[in-house]
mmCIF file as Biopython writes it, N, C-alpha, C and O atoms, coordinates in Angstrom:
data_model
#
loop_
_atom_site.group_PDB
_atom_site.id
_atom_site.type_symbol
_atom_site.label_atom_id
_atom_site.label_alt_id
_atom_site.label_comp_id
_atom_site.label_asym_id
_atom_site.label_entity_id
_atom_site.label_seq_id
_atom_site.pdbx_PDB_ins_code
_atom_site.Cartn_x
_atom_site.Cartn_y
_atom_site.Cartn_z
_atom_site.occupancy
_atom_site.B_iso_or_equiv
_atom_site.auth_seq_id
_atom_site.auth_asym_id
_atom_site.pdbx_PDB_model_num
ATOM 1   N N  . UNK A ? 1  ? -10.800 -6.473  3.111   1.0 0.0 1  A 1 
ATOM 2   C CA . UNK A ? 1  ? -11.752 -6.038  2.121   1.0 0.0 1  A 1 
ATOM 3   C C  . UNK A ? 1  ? -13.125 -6.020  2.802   1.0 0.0 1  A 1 
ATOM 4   O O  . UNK A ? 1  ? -13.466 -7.042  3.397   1.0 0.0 1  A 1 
ATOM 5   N N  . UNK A ? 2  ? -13.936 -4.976  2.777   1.0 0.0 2  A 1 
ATOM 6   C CA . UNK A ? 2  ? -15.031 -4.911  3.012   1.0 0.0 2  A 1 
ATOM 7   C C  . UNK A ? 2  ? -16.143 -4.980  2.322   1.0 0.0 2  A 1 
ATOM 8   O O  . UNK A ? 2  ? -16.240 -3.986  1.602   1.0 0.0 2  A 1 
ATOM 9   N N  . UNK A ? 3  ? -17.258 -5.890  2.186   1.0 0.0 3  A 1 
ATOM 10  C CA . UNK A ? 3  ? -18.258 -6.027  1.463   1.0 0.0 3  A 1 
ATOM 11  C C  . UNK A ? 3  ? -19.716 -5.616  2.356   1.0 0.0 3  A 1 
ATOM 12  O O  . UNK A ? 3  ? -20.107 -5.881  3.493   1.0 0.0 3  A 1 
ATOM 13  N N  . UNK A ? 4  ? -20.372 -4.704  1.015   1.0 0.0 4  A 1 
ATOM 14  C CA . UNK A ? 4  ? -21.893 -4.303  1.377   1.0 0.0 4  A 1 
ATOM 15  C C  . UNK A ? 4  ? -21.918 -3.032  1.520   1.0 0.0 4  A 1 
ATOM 16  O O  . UNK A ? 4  ? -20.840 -2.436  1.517   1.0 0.0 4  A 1 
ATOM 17  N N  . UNK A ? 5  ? -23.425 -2.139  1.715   1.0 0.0 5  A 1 
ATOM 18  C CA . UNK A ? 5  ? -23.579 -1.206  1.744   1.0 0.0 5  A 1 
ATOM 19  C C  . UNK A ? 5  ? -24.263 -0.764  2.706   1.0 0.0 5  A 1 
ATOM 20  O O  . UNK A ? 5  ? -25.233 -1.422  3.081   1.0 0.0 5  A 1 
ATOM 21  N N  . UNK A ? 6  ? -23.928 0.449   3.337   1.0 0.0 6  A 1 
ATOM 22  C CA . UNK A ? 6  ? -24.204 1.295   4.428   1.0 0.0 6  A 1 
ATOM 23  C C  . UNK A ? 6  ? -23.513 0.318   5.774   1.0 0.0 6  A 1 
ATOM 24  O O  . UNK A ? 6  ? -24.266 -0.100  6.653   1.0 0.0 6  A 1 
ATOM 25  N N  . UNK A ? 7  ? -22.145 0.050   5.803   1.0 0.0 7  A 1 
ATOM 26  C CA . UNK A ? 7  ? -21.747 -1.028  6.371   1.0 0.0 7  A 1 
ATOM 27  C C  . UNK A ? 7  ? -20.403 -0.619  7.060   1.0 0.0 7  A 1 
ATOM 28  O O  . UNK A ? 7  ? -19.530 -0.267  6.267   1.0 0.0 7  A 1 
ATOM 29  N N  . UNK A ? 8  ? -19.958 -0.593  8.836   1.0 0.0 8  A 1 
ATOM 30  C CA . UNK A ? 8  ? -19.083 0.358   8.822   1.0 0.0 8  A 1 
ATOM 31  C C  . UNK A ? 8  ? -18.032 -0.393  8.809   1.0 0.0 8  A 1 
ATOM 32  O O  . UNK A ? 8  ? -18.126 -1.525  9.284   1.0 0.0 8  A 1 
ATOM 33  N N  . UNK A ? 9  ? -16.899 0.026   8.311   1.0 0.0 9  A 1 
ATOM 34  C CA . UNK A ? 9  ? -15.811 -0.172  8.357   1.0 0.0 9  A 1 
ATOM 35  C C  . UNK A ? 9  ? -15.063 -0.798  9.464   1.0 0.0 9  A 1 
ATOM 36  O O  . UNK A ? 9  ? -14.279 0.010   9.961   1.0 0.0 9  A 1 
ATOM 37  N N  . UNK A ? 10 ? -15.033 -2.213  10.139  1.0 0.0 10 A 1 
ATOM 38  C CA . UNK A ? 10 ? -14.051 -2.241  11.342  1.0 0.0 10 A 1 
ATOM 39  C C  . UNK A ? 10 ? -12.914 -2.844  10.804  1.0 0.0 10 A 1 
ATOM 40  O O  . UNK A ? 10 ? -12.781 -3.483  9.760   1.0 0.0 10 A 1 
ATOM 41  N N  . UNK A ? 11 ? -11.972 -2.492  11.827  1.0 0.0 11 A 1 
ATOM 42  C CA . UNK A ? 11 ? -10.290 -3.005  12.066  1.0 0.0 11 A 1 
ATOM 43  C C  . UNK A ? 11 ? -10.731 -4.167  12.423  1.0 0.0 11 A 1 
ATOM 44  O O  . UNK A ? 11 ? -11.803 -4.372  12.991  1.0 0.0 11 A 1 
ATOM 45  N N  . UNK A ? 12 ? -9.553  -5.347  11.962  1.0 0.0 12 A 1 
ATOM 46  C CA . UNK A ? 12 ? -9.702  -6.384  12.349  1.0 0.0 12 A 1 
ATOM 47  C C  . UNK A ? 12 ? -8.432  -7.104  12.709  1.0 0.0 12 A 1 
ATOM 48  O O  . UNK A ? 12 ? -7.602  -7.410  11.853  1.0 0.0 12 A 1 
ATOM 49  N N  . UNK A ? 13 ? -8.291  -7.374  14.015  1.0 0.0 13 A 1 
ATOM 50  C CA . UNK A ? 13 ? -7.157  -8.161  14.328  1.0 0.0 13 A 1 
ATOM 51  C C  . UNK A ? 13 ? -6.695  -9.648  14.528  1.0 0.0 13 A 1 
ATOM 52  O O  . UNK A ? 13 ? -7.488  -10.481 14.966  1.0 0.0 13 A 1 
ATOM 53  N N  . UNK A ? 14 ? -5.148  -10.032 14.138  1.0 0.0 14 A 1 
ATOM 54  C CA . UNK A ? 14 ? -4.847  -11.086 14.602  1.0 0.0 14 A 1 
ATOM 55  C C  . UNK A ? 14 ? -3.874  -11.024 15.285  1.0 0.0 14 A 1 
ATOM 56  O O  . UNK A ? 14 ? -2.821  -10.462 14.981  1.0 0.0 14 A 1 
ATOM 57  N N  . UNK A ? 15 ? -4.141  -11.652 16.380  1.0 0.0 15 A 1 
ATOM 58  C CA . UNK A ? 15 ? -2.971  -11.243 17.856  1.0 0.0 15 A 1 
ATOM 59  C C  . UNK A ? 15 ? -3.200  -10.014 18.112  1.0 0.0 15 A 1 
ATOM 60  O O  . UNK A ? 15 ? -4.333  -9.554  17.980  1.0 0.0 15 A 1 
ATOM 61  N N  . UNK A ? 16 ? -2.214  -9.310  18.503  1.0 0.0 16 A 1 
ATOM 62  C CA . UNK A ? 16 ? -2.256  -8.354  18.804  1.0 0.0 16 A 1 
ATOM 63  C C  . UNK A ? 16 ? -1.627  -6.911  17.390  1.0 0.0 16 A 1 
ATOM 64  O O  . UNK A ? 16 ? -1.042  -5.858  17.646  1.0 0.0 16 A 1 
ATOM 65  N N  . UNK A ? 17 ? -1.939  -7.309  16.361  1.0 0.0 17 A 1 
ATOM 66  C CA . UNK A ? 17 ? -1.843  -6.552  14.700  1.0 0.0 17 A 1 
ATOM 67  C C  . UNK A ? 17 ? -2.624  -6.385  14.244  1.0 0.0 17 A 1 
ATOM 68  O O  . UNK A ? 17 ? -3.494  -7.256  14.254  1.0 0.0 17 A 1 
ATOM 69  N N  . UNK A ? 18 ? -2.845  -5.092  13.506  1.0 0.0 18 A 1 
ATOM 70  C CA . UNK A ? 18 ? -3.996  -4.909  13.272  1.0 0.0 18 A 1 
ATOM 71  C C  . UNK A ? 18 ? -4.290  -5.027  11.303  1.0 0.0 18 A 1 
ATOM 72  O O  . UNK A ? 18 ? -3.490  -4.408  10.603  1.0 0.0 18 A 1 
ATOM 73  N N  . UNK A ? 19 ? -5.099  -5.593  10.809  1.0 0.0 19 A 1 
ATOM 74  C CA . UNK A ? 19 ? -4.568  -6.289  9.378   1.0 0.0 19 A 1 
ATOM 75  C C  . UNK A ? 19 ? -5.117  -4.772  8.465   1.0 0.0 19 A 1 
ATOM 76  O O  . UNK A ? 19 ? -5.928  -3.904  8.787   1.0 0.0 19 A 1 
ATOM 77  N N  . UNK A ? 20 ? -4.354  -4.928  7.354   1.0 0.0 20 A 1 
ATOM 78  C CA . UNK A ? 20 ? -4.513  -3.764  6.491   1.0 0.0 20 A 1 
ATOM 79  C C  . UNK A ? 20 ? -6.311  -4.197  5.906   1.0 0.0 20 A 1 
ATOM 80  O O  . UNK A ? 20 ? -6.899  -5.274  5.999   1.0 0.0 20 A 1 
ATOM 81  N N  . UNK A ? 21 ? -6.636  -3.285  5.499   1.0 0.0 21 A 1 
ATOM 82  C CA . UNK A ? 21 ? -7.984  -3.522  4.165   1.0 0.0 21 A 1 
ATOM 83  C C  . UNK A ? 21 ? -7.278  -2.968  3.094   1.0 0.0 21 A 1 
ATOM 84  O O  . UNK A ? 21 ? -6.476  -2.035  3.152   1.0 0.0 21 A 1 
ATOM 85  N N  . UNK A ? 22 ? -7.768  -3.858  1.725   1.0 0.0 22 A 1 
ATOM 86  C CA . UNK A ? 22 ? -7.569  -3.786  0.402   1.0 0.0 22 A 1 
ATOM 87  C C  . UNK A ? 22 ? -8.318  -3.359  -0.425  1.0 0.0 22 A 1 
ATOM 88  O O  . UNK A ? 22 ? -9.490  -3.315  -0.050  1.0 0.0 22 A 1 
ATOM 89  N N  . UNK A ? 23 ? -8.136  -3.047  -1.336  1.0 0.0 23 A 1 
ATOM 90  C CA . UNK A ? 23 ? -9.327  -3.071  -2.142  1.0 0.0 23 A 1 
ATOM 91  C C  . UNK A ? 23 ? -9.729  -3.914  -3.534  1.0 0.0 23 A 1 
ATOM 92  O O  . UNK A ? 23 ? -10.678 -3.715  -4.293  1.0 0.0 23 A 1 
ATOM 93  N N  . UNK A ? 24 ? -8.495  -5.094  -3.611  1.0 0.0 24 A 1 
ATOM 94  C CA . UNK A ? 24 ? -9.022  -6.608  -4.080  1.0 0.0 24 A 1 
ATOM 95  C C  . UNK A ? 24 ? -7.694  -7.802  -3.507  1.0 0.0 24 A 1 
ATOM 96  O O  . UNK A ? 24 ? -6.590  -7.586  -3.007  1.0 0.0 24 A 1 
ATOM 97  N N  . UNK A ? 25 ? -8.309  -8.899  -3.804  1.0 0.0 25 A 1 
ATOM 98  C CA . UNK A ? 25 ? -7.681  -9.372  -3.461  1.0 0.0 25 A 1 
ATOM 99  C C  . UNK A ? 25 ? -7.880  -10.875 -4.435  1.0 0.0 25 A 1 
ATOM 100 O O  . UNK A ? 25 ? -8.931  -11.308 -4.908  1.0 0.0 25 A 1 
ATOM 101 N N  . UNK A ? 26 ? -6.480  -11.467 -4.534  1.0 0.0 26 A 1 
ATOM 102 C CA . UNK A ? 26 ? -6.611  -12.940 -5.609  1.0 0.0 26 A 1 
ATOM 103 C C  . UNK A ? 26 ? -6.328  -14.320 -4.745  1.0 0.0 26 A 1 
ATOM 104 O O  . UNK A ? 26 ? -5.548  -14.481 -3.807  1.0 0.0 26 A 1 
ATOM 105 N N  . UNK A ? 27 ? -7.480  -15.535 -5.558  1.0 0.0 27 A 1 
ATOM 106 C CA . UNK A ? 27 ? -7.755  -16.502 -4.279  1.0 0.0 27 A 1 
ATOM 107 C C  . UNK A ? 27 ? -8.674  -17.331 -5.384  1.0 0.0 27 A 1 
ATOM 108 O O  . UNK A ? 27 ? -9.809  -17.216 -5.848  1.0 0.0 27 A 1 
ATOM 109 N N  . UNK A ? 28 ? -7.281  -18.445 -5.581  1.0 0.0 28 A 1 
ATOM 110 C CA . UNK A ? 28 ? -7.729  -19.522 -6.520  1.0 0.0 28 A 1 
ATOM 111 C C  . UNK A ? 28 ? -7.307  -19.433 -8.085  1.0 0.0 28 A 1 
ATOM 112 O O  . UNK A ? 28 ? -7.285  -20.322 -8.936  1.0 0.0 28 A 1 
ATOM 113 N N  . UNK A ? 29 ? -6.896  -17.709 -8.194  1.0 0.0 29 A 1 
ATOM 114 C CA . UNK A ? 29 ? -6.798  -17.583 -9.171  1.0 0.0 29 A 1 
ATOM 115 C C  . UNK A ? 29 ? -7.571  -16.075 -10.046 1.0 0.0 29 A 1 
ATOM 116 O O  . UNK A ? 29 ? -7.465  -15.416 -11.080 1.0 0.0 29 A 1 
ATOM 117 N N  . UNK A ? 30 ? -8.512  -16.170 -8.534  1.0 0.0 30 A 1 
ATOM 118 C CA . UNK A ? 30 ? -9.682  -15.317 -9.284  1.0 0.0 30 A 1 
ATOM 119 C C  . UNK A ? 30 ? -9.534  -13.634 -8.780  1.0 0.0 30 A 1 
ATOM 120 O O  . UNK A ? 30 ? -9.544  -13.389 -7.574  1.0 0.0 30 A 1 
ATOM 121 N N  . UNK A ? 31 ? -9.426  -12.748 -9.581  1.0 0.0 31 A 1 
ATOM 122 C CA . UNK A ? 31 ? -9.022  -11.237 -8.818  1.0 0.0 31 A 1 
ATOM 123 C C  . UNK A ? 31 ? -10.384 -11.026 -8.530  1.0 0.0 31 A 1 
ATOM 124 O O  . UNK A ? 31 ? -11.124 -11.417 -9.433  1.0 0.0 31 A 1 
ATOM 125 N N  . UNK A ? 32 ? -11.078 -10.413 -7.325  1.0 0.0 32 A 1 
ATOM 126 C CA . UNK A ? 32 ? -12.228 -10.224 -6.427  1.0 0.0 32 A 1 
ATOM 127 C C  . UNK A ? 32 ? -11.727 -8.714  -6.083  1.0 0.0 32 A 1 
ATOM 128 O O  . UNK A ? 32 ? -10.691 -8.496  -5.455  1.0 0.0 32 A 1 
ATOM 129 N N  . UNK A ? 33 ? -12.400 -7.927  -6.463  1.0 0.0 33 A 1 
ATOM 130 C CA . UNK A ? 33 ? -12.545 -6.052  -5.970  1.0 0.0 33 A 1 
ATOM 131 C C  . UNK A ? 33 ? -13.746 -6.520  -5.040  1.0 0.0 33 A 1 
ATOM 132 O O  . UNK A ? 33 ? -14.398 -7.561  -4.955  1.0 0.0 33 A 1 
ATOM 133 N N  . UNK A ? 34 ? -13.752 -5.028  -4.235  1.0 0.0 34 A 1 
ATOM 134 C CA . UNK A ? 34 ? -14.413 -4.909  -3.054  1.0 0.0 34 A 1 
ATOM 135 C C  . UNK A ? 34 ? -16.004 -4.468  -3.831  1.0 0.0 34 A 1 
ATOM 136 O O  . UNK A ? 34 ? -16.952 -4.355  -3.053  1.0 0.0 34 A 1 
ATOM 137 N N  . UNK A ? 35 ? -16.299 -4.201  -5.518  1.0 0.0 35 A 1 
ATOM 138 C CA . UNK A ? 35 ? -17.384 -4.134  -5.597  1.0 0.0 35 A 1 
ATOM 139 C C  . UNK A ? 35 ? -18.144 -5.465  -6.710  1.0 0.0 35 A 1 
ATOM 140 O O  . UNK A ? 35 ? -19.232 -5.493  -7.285  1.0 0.0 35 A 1 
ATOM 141 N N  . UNK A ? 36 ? -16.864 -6.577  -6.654  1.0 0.0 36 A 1 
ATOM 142 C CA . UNK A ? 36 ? -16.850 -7.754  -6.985  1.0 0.0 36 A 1 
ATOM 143 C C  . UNK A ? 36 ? -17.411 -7.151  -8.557  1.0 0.0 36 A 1 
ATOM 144 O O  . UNK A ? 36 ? -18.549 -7.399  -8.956  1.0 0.0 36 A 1 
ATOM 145 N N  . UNK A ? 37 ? -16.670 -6.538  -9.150  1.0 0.0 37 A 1 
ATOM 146 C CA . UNK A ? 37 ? -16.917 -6.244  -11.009 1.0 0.0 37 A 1 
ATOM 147 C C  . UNK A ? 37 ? -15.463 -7.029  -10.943 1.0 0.0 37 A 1 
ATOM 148 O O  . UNK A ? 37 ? -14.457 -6.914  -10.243 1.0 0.0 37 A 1 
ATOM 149 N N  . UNK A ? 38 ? -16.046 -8.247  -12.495 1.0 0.0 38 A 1 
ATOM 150 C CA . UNK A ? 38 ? -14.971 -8.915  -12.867 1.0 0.0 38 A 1 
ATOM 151 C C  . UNK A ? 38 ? -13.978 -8.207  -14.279 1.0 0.0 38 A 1 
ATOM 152 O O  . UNK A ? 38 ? -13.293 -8.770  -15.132 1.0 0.0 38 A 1 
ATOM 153 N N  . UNK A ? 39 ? -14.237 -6.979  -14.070 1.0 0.0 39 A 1 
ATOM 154 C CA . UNK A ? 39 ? -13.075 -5.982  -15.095 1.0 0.0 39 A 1 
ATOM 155 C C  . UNK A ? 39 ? -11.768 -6.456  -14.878 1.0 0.0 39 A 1 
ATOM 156 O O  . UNK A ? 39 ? -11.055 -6.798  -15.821 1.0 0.0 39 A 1 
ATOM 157 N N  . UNK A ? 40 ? -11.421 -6.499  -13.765 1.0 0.0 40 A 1 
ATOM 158 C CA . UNK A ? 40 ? -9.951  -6.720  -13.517 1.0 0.0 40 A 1 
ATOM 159 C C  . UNK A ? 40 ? -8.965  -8.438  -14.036 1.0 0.0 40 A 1 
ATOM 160 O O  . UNK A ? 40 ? -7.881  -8.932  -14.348 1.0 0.0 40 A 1 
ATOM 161 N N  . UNK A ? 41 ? -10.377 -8.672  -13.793 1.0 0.0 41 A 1 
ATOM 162 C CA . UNK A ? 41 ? -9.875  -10.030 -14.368 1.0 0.0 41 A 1 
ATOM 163 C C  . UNK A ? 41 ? -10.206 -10.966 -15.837 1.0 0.0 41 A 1 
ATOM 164 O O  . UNK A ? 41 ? -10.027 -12.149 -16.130 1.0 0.0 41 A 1 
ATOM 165 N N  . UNK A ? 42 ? -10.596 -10.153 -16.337 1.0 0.0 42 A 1 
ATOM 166 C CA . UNK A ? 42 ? -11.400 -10.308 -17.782 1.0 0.0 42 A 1 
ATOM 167 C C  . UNK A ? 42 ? -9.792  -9.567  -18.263 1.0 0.0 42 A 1 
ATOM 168 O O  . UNK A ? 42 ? -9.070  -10.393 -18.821 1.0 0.0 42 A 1 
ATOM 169 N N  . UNK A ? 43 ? -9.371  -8.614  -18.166 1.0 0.0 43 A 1 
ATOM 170 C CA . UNK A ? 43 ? -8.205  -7.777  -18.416 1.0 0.0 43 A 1 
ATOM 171 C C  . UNK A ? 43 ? -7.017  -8.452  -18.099 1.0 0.0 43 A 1 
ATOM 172 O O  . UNK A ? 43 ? -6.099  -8.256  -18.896 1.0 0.0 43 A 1 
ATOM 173 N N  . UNK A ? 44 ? -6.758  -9.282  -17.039 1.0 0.0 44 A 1 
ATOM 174 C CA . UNK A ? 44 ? -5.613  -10.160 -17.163 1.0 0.0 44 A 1 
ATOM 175 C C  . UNK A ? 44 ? -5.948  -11.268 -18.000 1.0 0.0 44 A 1 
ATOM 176 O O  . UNK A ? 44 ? -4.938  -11.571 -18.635 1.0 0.0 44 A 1 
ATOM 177 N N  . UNK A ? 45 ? -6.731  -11.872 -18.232 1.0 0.0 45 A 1 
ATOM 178 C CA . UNK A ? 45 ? -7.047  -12.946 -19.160 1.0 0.0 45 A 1 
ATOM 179 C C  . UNK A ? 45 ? -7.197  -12.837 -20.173 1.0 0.0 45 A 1 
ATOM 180 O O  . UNK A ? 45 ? -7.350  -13.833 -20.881 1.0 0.0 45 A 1 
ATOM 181 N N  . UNK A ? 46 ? -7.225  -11.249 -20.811 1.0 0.0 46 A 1 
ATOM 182 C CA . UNK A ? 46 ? -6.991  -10.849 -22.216 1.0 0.0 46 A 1 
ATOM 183 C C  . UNK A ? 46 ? -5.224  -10.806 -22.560 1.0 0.0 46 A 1 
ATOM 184 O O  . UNK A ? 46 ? -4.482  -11.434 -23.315 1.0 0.0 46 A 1 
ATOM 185 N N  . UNK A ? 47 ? -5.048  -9.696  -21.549 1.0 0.0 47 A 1 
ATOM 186 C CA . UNK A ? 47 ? -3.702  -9.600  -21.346 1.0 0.0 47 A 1 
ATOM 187 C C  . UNK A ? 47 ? -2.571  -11.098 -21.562 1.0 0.0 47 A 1 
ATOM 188 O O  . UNK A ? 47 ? -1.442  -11.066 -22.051 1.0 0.0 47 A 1 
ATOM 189 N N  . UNK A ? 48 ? -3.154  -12.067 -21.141 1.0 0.0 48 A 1 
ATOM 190 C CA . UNK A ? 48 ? -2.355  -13.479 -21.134 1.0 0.0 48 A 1 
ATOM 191 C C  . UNK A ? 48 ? -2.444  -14.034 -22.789 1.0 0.0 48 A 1 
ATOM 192 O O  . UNK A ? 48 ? -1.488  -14.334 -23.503 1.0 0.0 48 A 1 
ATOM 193 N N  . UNK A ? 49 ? -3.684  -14.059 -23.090 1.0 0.0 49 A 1 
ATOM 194 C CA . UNK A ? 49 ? -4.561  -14.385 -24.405 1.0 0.0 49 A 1 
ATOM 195 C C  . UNK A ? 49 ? -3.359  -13.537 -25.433 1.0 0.0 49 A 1 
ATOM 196 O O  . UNK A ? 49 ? -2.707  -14.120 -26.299 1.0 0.0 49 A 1 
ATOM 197 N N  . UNK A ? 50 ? -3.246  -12.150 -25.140 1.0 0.0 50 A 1 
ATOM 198 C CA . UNK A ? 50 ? -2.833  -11.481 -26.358 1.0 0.0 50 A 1 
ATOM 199 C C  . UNK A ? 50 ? -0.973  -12.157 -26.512 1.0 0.0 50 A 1 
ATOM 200 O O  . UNK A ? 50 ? -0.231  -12.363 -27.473 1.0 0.0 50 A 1 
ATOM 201 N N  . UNK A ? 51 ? -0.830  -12.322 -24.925 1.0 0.0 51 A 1 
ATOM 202 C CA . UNK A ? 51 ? 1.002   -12.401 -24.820 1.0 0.0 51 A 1 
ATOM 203 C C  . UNK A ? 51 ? 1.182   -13.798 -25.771 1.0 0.0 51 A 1 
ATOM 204 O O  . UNK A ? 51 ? 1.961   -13.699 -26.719 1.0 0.0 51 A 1 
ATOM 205 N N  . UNK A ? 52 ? 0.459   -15.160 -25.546 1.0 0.0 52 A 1 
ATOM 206 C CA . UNK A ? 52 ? 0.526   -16.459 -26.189 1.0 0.0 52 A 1 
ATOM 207 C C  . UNK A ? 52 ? -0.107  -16.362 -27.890 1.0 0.0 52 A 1 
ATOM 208 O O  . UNK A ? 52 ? -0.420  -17.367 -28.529 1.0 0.0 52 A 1 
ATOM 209 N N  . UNK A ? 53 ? -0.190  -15.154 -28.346 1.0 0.0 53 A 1 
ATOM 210 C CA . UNK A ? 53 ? -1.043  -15.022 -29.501 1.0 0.0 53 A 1 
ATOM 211 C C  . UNK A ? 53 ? 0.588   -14.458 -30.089 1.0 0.0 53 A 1 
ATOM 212 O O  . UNK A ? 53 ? 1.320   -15.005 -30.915 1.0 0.0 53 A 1 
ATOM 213 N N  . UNK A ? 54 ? 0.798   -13.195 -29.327 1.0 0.0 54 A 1 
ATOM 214 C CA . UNK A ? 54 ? 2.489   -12.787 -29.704 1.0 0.0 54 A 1 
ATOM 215 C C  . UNK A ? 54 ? 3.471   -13.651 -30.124 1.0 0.0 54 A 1 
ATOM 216 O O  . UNK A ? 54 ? 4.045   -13.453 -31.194 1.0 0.0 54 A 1 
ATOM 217 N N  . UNK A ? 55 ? 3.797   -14.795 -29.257 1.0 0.0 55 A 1 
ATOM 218 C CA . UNK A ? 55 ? 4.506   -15.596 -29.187 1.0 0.0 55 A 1 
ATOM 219 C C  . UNK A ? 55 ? 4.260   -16.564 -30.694 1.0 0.0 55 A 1 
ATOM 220 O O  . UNK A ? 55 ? 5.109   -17.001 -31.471 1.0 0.0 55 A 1 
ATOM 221 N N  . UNK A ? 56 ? 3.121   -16.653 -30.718 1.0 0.0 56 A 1 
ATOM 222 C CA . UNK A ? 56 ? 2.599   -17.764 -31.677 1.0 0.0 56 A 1 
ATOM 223 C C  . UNK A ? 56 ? 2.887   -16.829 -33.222 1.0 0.0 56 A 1 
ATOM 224 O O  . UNK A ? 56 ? 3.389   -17.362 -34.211 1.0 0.0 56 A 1 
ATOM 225 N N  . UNK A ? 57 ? 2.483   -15.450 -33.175 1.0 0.0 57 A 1 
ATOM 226 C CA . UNK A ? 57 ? 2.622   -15.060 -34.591 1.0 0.0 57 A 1 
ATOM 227 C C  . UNK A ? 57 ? 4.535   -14.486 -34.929 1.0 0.0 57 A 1 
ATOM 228 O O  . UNK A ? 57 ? 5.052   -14.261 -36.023 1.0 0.0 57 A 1 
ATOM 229 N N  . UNK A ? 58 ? 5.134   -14.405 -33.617 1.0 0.0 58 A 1 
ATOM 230 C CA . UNK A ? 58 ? 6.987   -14.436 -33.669 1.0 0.0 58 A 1 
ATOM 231 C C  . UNK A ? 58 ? 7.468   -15.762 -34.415 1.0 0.0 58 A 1 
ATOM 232 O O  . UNK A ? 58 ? 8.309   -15.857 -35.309 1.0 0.0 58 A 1 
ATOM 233 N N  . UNK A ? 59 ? 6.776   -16.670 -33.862 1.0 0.0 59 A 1 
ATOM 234 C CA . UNK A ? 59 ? 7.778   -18.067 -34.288 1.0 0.0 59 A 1 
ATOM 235 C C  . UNK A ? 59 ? 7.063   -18.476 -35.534 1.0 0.0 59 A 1 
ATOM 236 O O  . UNK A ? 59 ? 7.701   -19.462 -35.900 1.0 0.0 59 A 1 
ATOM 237 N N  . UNK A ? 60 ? 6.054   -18.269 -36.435 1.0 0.0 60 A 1 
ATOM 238 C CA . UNK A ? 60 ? 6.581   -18.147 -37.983 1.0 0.0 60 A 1 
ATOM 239 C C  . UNK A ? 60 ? 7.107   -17.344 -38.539 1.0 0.0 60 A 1 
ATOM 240 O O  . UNK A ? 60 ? 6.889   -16.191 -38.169 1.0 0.0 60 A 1 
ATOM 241 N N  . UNK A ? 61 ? 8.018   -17.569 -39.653 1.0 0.0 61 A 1 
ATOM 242 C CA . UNK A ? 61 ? 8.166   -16.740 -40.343 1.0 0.0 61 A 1 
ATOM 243 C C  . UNK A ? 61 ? 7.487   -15.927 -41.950 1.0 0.0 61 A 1 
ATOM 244 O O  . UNK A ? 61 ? 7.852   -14.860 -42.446 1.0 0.0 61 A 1 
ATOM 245 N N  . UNK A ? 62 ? 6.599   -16.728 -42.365 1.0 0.0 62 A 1 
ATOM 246 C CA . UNK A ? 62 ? 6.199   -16.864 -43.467 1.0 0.0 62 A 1 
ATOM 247 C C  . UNK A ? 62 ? 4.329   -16.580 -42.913 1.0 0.0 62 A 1 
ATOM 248 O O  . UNK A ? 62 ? 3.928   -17.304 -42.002 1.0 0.0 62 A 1 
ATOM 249 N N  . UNK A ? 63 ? 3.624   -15.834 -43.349 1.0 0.0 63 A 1 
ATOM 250 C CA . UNK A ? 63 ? 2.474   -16.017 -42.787 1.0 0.0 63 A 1 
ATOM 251 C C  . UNK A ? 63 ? 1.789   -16.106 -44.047 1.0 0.0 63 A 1 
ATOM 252 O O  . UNK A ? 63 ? 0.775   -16.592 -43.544 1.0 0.0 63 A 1 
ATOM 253 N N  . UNK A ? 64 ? 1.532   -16.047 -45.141 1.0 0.0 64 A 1 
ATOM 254 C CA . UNK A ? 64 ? 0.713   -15.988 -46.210 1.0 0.0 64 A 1 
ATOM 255 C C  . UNK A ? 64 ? 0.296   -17.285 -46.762 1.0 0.0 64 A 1 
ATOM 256 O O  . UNK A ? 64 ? 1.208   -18.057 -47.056 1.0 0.0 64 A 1 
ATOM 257 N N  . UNK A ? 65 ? -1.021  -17.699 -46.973 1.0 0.0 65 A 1 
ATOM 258 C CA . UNK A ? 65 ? -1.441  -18.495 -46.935 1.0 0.0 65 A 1 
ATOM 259 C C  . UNK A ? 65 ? -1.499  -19.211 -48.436 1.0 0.0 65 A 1 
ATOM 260 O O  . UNK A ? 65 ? -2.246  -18.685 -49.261 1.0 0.0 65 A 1 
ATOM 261 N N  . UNK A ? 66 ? -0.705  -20.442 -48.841 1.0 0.0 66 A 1 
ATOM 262 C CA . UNK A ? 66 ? -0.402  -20.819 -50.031 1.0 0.0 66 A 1 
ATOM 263 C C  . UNK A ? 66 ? -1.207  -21.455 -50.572 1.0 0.0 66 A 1 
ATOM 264 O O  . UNK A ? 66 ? -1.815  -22.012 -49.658 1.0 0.0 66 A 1 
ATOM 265 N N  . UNK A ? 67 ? -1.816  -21.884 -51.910 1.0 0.0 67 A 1 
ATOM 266 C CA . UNK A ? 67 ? -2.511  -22.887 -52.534 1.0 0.0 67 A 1 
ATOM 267 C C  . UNK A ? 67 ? -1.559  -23.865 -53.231 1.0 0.0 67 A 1 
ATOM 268 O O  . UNK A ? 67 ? -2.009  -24.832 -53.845 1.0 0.0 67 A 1 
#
């Protein structure tokens, strides 16, 4: 991944391989794009939010709220 602007692009090796560039990458947990906007990861953390919200409104059966 390359960060910054007007910044050239080099290959970078280990041993004798030459490593791909990405354009994000996850580390700790946290998804990081190459123009570091946290869209991508605001969107999995909704995405998770909505799946445990699913789950939670499947396992009642009765939802109406009684007096």
């Amino acid at each position: 991944m390359h960060f910054g602007f007007n910044r050239r692009e080099v290959d970078y090796m280990l041993g004798n391989q030459r490593l791909n560039a990405v354009e994000e990458n996850r580390d700790l947990g946290v998804i990081v794009d190459k123009s570091l906007k946290s869209s991508r990861q605001c969107a999995k953390a909704a995405a998770a939010a909505n799946a445990v919200l699913g789950m939670i409104r499947r396992t009642f059966l009765c939802k109406e709220i009684r007096n």
